[in-house]
GUMIVEX-185376 format. One record per residue (C-alpha): x, z, y; residue in three letters. Coordinates in pm, whole numbers, plus 50000, padded with zeros to 5 digits. Example, Ala and Ser with C-alpha at 12.3 -4.5 7.8 and 13.67 -1.06 7.14 Angstrom:
! GUMIVEX-185376
@east=51230	up=50780	north=49550	code=ALA;
@east=51367	up=50714	north=49894	code=SER;
//
This chain:
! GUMIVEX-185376
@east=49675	up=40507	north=45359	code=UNK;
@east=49599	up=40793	north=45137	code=UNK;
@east=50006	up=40901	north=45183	code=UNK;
@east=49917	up=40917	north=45602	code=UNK;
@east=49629	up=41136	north=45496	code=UNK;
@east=49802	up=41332	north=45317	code=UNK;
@east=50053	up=41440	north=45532	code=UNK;
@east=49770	up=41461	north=45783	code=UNK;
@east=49621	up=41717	north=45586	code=UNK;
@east=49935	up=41886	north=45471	code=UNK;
@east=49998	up=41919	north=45843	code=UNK;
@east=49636	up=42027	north=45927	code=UNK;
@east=49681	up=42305	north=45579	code=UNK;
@east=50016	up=42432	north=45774	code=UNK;
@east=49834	up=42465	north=46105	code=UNK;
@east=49540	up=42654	north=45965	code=UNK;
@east=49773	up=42873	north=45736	code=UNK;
@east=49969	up=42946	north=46072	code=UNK;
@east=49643	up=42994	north=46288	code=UNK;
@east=49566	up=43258	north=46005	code=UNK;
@east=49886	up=43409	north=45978	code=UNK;
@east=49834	up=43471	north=46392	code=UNK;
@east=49493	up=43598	north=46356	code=UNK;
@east=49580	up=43838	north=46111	code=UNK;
@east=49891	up=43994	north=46349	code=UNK;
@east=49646	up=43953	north=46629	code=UNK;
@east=49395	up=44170	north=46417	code=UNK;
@east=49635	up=44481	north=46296	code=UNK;
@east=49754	up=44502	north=46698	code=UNK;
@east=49393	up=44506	north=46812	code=UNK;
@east=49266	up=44632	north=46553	code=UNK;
@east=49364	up=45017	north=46716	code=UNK;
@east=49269	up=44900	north=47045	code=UNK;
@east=48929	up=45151	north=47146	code=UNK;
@east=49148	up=45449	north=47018	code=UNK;
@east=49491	up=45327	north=47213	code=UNK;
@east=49215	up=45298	north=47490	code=UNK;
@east=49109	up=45669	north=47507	code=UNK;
@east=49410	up=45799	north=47419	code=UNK;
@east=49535	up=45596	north=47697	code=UNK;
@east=49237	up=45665	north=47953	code=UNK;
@east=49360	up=45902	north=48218	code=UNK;
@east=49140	up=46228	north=48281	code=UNK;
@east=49182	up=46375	north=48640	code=UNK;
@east=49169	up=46749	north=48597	code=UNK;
@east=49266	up=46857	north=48978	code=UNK;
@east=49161	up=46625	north=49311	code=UNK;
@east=49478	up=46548	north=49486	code=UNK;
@east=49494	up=46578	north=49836	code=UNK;
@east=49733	up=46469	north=50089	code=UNK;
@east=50018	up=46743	north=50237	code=UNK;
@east=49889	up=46713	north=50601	code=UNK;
@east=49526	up=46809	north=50453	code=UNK;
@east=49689	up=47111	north=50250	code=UNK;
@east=49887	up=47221	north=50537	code=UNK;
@east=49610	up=47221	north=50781	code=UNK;
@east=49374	up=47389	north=50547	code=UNK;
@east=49626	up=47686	north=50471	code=UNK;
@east=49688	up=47728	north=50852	code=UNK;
@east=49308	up=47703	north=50873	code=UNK;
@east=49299	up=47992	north=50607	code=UNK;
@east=49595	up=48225	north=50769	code=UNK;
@east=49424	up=48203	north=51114	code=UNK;
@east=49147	up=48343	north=50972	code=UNK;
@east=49274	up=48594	north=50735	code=UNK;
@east=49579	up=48696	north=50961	code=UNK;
@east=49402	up=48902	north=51216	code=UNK;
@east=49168	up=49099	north=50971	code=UNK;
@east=49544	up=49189	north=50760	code=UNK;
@east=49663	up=49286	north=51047	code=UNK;
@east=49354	up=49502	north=51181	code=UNK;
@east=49406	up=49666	north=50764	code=UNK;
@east=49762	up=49719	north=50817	code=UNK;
@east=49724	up=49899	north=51170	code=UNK;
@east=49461	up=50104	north=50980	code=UNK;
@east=49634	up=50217	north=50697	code=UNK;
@east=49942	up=50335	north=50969	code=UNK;
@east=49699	up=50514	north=51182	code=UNK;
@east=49605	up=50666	north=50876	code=UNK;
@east=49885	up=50745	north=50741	code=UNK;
@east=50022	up=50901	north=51068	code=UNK;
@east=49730	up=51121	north=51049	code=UNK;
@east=49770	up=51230	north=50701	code=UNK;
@east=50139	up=51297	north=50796	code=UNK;
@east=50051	up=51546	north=51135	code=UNK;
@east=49801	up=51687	north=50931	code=UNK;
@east=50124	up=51739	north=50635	code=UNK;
@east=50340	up=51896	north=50927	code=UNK;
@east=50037	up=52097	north=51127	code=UNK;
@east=49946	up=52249	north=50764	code=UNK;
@east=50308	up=52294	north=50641	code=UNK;
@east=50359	up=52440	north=51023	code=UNK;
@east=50068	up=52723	north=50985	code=UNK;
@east=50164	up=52775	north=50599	code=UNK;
@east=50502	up=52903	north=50769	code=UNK;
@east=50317	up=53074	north=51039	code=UNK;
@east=50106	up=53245	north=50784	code=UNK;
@east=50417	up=53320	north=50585	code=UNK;
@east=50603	up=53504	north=50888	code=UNK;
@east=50294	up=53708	north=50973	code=UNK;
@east=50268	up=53831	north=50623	code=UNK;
@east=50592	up=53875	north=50625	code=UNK;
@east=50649	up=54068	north=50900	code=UNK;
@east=50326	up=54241	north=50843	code=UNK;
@east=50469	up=54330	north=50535	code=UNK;
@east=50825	up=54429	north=50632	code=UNK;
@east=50748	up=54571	north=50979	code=UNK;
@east=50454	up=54792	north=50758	code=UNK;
@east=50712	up=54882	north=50521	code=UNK;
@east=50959	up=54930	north=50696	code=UNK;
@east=50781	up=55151	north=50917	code=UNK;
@east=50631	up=55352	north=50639	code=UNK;
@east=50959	up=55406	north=50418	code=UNK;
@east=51162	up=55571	north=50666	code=UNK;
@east=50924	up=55747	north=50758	code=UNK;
@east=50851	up=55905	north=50397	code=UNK;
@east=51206	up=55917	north=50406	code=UNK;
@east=51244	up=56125	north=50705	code=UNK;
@east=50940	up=56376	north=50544	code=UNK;
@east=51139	up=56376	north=50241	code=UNK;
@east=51481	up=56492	north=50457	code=UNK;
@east=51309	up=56675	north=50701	code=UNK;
@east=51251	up=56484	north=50952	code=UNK;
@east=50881	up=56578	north=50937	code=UNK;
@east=50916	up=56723	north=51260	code=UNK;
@east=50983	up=56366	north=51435	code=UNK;
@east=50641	up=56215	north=51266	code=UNK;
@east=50465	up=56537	north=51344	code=UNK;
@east=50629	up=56533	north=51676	code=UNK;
@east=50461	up=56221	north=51732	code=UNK;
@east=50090	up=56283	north=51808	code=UNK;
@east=49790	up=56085	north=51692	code=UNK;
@east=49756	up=55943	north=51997	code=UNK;
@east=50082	up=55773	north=52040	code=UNK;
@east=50071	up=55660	north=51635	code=UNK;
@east=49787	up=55453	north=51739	code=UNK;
@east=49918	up=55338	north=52067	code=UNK;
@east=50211	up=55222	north=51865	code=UNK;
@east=50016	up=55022	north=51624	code=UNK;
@east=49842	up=54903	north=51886	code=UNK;
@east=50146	up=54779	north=52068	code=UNK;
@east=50257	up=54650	north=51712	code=UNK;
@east=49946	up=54449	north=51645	code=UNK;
@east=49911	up=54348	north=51999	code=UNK;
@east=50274	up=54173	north=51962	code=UNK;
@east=50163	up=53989	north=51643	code=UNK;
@east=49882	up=53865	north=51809	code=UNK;
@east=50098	up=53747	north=52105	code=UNK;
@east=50355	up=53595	north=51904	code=UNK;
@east=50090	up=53443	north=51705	code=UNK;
@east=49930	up=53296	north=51964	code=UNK;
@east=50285	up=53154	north=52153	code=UNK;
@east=50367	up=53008	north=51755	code=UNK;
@east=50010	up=52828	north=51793	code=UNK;
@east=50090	up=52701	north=52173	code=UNK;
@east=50361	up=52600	north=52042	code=UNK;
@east=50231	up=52423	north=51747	code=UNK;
@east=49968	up=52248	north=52025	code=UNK;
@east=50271	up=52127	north=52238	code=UNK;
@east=50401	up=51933	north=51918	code=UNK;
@east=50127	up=51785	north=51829	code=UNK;
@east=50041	up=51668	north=52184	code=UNK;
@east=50381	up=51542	north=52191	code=UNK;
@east=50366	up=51331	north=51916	code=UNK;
@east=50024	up=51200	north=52020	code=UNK;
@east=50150	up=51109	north=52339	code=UNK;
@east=50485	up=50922	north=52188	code=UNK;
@east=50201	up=50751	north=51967	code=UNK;
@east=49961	up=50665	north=52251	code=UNK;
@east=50312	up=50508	north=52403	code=UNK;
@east=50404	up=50336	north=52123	code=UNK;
@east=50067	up=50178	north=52063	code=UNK;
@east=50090	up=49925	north=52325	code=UNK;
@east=50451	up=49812	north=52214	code=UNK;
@east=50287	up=49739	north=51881	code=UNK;
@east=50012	up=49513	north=52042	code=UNK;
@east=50295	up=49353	north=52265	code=UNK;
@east=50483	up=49234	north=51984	code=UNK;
//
């Protein structure tokens, strides 16, 4: 009896040198587990949302930006157009300005040479033959035409500029028909 024992408890030493073997893998695989278990936990950083949801809410977004980007942009033009008649109305008298001097300045001396040069060759008698009173109904006459031609350059200016106001005022309502 004492040989079925024995190989009893050889068996039973086998089986509990096994069981350990088992616990000890079972110990150094679990034995990482709560860090393998954060490591492993999944963080969400960003809510998803479904496509249709995204799509409506960007739609949602443009309707209601759109018009006030578009009430900017029409703005800024207008502006812009204003800035740029200004540019040509200023540019437009600066040359205006430019001939007037100009021709003050070379209708003056031109005048005044020749006739310095005529005093000088004796021609004196032509600006003495001239009296007083018809010098100063010429320079009347002179200043009366560079106020005339002034004023047609400036009527002239004003037609532009109406012009172009009037091809804007037409184009405006293409703009909002588009």
């Amino acid at each position: 009896m004492a040989s079925a024992l024995e190989g009893c408890v050889s068996s039973l030493r086998s089986s509990m040198q096994l069981l350990d073997s088992s616990i000890n893998i079972l110990d150094s695989g679990v034995n990482d587990y709560p860090r393998l278990a954060k490591v492993l936990q999944t963080t969400r950083h960003f809510e998803l949302i479904s496509e249709p949801d995204l799509q409506s809410a960007q739609a949602a977004l443009l309707s209601e930006i759109g018009p006030e980007i578009e009430n900017l942009l029409q703005r800024v033009t207008n502006y812009l157009d204003k800035l740029e008649r200004r540019e040509q109305s200023l540019i437009a008298k600066c040359d205006l300005n430019e001939g007037r001097l100009g021709n003050d300045n070379n209708s003056g001396s031109a005048f005044r040479p020749s006739s310095r040069a005529q005093g000088r060759s004796g021609g004196e008698e032509t600006t003495k033959g001239m009296t007083a009173l018809q010098e100063m109904k010429y320079k009347q006459l002179r200043q009366k035409k560079q106020r005339l031609s002034y004023a047609v350059e400036t009527l002239e200016m004003q037609a532009k500029q109406r012009e172009r106001q009037l091809r804007m005022s037409m184009a405006a309502p293409q703009l909002y028909d588009d």
